[in-house]
VEXPAVEX-806956 format. One record per residue: x, y, z of N, C-alpha, C in turn. Coordinates in steps of 0.1 Angstrom, whole numbers, padded with zeros to 4 digits, always signed. Example, Ala and Ser with C-alpha at 12.3 -4.5 7.8 and 13.67 -1.06 7.14 Angstrom:
! VEXPAVEX-806956
+0132-0057+0078+0123-0045+0078+0132-0033+0078;+0128-0022+0071+0137-0011+0071+0129+0000+0079;
END
This chain:
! VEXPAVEX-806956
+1401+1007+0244+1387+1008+0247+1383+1023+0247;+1370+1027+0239+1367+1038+0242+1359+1043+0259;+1365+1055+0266+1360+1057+0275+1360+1071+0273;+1354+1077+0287+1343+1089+0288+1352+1093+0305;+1356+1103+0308+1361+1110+0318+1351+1117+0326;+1346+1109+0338+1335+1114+0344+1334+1122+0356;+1349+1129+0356+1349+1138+0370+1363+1149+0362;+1356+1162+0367+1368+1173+0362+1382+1172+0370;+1391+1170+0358+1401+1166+0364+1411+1178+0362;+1408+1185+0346+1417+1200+0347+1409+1210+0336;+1400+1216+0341+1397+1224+0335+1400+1232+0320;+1411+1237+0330+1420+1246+0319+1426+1235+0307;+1428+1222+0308+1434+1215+0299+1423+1207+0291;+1411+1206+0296+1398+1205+0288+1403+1188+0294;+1403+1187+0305+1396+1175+0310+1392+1177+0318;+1381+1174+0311+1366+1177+0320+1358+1164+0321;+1342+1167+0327+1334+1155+0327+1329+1155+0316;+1327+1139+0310+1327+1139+0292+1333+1141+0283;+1347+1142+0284+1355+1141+0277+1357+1127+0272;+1360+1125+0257+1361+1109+0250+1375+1107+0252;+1380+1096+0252+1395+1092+0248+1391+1080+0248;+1406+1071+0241+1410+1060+0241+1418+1056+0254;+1408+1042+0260+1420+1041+0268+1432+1026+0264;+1444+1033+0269+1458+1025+0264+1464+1019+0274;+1464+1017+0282+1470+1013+0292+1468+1020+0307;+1470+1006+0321+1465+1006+0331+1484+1005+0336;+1489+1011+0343+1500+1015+0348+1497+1014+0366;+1505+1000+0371+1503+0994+0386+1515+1001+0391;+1514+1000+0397+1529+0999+0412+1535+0987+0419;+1540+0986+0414+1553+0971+0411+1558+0966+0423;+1555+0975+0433+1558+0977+0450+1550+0971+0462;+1537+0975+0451+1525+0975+0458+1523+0960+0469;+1533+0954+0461+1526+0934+0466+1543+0934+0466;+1545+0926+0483+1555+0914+0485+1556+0906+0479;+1565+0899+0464+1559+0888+0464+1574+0879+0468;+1580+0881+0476+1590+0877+0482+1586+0862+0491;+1570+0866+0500+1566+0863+0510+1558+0849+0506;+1553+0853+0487+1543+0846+0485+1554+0834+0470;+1559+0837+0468+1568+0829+0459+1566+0815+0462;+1568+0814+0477+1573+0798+0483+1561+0792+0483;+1546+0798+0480+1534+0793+0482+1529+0790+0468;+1530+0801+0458+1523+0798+0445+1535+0795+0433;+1528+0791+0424+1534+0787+0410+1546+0798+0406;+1559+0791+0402+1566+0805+0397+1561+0814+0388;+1547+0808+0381+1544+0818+0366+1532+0827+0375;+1532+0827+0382+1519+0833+0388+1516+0845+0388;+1510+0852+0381+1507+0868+0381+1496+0872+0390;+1508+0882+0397+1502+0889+0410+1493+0904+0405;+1484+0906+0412+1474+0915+0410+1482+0927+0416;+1488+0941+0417+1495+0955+0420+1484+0961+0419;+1488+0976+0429+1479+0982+0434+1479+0993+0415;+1469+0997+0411+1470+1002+0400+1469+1020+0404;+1481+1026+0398+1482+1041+0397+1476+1052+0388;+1478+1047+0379+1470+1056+0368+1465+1052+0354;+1455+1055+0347+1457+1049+0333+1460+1059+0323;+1463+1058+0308+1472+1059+0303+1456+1063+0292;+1453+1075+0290+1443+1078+0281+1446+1086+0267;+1444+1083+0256+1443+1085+0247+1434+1099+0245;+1436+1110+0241+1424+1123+0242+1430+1129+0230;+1423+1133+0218+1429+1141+0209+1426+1153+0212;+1415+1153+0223+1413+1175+0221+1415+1176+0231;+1424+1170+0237+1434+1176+0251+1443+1188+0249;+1441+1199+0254+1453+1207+0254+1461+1210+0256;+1465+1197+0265+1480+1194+0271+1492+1196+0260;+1501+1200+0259+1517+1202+0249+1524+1193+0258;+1531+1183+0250+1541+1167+0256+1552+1166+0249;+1561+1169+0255+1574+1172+0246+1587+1157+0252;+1575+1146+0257+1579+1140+0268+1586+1124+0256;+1597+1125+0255+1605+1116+0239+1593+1100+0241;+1595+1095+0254+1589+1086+0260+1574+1083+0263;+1569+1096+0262+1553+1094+0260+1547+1104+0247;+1540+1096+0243+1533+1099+0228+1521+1111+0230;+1527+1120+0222+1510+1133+0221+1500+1128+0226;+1490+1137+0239+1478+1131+0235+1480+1121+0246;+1488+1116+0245+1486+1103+0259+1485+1110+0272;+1476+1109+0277+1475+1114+0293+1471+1104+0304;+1479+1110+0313+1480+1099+0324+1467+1106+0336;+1457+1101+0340+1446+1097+0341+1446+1089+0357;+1448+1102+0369+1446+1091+0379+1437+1088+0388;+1441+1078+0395+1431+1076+0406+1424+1086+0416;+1418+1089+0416+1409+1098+0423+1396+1091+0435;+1399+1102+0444+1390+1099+0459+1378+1109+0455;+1365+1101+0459+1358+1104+0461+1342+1103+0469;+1337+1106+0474+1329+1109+0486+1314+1111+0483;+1307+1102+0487+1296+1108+0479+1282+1101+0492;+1269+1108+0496+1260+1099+0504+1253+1092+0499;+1245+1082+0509+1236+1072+0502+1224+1071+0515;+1211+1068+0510+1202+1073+0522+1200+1057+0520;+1200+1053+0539+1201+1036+0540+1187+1035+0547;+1174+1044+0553+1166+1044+0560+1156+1037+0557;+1156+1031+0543+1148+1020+0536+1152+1005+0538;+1164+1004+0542+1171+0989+0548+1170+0993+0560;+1170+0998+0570+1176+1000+0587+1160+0993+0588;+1162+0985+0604+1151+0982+0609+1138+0991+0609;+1124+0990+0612+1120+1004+0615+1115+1003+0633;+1119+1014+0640+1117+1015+0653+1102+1017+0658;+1101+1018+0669+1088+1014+0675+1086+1030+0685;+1097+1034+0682+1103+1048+0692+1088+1057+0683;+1082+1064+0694+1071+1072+0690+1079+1089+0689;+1092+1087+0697+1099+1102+0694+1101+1105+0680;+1108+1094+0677+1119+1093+0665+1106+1102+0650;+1119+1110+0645+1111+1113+0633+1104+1101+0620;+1089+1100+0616+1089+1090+0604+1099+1092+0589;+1098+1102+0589+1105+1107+0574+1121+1113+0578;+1126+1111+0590+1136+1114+0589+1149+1108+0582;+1158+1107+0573+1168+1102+0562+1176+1094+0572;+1185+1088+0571+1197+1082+0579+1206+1080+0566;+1215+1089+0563+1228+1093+0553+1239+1083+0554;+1244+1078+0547+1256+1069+0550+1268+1077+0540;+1278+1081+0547+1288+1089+0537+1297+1079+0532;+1302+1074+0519+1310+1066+0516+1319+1071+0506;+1331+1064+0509+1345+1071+0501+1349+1063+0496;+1353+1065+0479+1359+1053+0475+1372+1058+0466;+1382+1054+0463+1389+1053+0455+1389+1046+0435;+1389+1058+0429+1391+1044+0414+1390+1057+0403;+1393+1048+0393+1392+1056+0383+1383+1063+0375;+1382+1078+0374+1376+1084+0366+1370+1086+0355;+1367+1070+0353+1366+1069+0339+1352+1057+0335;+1343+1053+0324+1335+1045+0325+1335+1038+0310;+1334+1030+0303+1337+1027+0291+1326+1036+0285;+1326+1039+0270+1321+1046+0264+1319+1041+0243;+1314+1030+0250+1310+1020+0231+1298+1029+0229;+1291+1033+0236+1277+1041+0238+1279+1050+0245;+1271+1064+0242+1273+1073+0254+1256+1078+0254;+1250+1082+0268+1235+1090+0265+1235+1102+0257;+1221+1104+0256+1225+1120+0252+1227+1129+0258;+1226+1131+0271+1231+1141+0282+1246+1139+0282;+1252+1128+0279+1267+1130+0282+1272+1137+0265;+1265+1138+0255+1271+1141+0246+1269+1154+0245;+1260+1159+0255+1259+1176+0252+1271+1182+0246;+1271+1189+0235+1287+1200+0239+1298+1193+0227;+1294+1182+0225+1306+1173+0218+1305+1174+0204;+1316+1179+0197+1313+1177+0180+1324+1166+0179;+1316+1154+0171+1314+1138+0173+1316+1134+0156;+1327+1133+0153+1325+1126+0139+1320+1114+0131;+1314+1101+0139+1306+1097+0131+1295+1095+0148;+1286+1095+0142+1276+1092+0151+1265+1081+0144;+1260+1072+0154+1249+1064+0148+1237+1067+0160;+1226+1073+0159+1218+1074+0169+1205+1063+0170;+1199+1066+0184+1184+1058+0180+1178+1065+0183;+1167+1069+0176+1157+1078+0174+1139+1075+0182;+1140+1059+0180+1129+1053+0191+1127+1054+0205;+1120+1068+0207+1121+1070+0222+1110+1063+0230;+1107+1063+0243+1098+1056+0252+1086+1066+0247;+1075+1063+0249+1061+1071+0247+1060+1081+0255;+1062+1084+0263+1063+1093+0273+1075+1107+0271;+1084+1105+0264+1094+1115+0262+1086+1125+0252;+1087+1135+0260+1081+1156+0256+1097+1159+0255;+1105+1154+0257+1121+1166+0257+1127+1164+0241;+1126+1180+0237+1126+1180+0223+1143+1180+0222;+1152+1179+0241+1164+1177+0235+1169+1161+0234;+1163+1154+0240+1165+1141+0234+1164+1136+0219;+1158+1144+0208+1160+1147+0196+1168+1155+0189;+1170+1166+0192+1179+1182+0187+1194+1175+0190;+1198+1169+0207+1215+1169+0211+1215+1156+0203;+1213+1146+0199+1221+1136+0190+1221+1143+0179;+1212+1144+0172+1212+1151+0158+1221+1159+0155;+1226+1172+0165+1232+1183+0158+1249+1177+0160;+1252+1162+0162+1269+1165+0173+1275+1157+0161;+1271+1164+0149+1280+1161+0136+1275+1173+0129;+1290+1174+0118+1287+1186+0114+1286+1186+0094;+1285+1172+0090+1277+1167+0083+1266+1156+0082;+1258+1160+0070+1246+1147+0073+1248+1135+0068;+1263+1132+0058+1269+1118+0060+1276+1112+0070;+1277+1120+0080+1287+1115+0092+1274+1109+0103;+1262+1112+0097+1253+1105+0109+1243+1096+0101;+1243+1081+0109+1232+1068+0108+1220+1070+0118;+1211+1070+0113+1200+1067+0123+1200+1051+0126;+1199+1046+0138+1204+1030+0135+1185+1023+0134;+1174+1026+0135+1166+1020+0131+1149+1031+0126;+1139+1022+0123+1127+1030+0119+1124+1038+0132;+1116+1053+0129+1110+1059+0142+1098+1067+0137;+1093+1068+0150+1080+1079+0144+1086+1090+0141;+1080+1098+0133+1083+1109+0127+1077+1120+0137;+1069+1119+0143+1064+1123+0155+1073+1130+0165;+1081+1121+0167+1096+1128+0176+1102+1143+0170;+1100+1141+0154+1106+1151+0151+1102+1166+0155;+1085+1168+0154+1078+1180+0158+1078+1178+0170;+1083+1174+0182+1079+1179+0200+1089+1193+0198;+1075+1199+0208+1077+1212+0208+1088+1214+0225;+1095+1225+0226+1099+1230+0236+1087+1232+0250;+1094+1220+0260+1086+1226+0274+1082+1239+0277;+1074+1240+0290+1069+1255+0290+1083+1259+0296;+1092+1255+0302+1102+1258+0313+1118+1260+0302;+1113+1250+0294+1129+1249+0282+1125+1264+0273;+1112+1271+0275+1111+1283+0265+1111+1290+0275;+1110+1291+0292+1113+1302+0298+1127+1302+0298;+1130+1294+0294+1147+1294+0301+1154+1300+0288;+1150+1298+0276+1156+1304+0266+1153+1317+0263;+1141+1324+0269+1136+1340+0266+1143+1341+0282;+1149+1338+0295+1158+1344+0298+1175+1341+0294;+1176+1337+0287+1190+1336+0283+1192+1346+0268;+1183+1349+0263+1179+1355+0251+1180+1373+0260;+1171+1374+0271+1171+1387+0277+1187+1389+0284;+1192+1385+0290+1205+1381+0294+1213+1387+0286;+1212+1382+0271+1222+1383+0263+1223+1399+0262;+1210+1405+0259+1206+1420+0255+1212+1429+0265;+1209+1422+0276+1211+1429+0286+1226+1432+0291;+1234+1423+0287+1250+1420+0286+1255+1432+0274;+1252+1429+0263+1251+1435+0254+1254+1449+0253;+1242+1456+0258+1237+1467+0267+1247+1471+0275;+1249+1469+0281+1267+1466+0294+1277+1465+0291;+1281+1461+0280+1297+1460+0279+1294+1459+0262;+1289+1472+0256+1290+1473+0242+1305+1476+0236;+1310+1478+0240+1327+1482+0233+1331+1469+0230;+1321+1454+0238+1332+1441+0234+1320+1434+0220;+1308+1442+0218+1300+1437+0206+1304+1441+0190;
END
């Protein structure tokens, strides 16, 4: 199954968030479950569910070197990962009658979960494909009426680096093609444009 690696797992080895692979296998822990206890209860053919350890990902622009006789190039093992994230519950909690209490004040619930870093990826948005050179792409070019972001047109289009490697998958207005850059997407490029000069300017022996 194609998946998408949604939490940086090694920088330096280019797994990162958004990274594509194949995934090949889900590798349990064989320990995980008694089934000593449960034998005398269920069917002898019975397959028991193990706690799962890592999966087994497929990444061709991994920079990992695997010199390992037993595991194949490219295969990377892919684990379980903790992670911690809030959720504001003040829209479900009763509402109080307390004249102290703040109205707008949040009530945070911190939740931690365990699982894999990974999400299938038959489709990916265009935000996740920022960055990616994608050899066949099929896009859809029919945006909602309301979309002004000229990169919801520019990042599908440019993540092939020929024009037979990309399908538009249906009709669209042509319209999409002329949206111009927000006022904020052209401030942000005339400072990254000044930036550059200004670097430039500063460390000329590396220009």
């Amino acid at each position: 199954m194609p998946v998408i690696i949604t939490q940086n797992i090694a920088i330096e080895l280019g797994l990162i968030n958004g990274m594509n692979g194949i995934f090949r296998q889900l590798v349990y822990d064989l320990d995980s479950v008694s089934t000593d206890s449960l034998s005398k209860t269920f069917p002898v053919n019975t397959q028991y569910v193990h706690k799962p350890i890592y999966a087994l990902v497929e990444i061709s622009k991994s920079k990992i070197e695997c010199n390992l006789k037993n595991l194949q190039p490219k295969l990377i093992p892919i684990p379980i990962m903790e992670q911690t994230f809030q959720v504001d519950i003040s829209d479900i909690l009763p509402k109080t009658s307390n004249k102290k209490s703040k109205p707008n004040r949040k009530a945070m619930l911190s939740i931690k979960r365990r699982a894999l870093p990974l999400v299938p990826a038959y489709s990916i948005t265009t935000h996740k494909s920022q960055g990616q050179t994608l050899n066949k792409v099929v896009i859809d070019l029919k945006l909602p009426k309301d979309t002004d972001d000229i990169a919801a047109v520019y990042v599908p289009l440019s993540r092939v680096k020929r024009l037979s490697d990309l399908i538009i998958l249906r009709h669209f207005d042509y319209k999409v093609l002329l949206i111009k850059p927000s006022k904020s997407q052209v401030a942000e490029m005339q400072r990254l444009d000044k930036l550059y000069i200004e670097t430039q300017m500063r460390f000329s022996e590396w220009f």
